[in-house]
N, C-alpha and C positions, 0 to 999 in steps of 0.2 A: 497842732494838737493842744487844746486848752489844759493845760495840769495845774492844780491848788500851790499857792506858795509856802512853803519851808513855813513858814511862822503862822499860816492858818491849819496848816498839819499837824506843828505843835498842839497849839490850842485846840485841835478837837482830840488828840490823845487824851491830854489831862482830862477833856469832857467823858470820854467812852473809853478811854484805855485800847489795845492795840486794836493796828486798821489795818485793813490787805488793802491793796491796789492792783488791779487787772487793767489791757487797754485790751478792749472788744471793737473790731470794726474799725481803728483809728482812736478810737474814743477812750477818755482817763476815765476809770473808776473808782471813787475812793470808797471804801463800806467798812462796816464794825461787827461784831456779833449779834444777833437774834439773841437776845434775852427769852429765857422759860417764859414767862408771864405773855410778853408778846405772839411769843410760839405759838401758846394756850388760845390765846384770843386770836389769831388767823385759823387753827384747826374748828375752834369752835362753830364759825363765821360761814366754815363751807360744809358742801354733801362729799362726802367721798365717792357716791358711785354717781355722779355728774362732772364728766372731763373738764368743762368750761369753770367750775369751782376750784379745781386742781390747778387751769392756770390763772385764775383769781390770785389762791394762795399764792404763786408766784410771783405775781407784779404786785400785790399785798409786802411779801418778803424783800422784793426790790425797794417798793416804796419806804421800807419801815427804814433800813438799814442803809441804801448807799447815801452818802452825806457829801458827794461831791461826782456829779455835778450838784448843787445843794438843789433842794428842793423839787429834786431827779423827781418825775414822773412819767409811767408808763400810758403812752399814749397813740395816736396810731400816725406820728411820724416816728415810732422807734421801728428798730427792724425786728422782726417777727422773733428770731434769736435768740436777743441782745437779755430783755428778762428772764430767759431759761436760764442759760451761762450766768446772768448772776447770783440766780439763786442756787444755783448749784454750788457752786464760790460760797457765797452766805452761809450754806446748808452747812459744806466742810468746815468752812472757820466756827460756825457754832456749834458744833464735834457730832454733826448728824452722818456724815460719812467718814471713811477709812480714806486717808489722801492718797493714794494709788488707785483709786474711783476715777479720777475727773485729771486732768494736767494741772503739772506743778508750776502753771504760771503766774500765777499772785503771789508778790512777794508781801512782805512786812515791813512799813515803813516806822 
């Protein structure tokens, strides 16, 4: 399992302030919060009554936020999943659900 080193975990706090980490499938995920503005410009971006914009806005919210693996993109060797769970992750840390919604497995590093 590839996980970020101690001292590039530092340096992206000071960058973004705190980060969860989830492992999905095997896999490390480092992510930070959805800022409003960001928020703003993925809702804007999609249709609400079009499903396939809804999982847009997801891999949209994957792509904005996880920052390790760096340069994480949602692509079609990810598992079908793998972008839900993090934006659900995402969602909770940037206080769009109640943490009794989803499992309490992202810690705070």
């Amino acid at each position: 399992m590839n996980q970020p080193s101690a001292e590039w975990v530092e340096q992206k706090k000071k960058e973004f302030g705190k980060l969860r980490s989830v492992v999905i499938a095997g896999e490390t995920y480092v992510y930070r919060m959805l800022s409003r503005p960001e928020y703003l410009e993925i809702l804007n971006s999609m249709d609400p009554n079009n499903r396939a914009a809804m999982d847009k806005a997801d891999d949209m919210t994957v792509e904005t936020c996880v920052i390790w693996p760096e340069k994480y993109k949602v692509d079609n060797t990810v598992g079908a999943g793998i972008p839900t769970q993090l934006a659900s992750h995402i969602s909770e840390f940037s206080g769009f659900m109640n943490q009794g919604e989803i499992p309490p497995m992202p810690e705070e590093l």
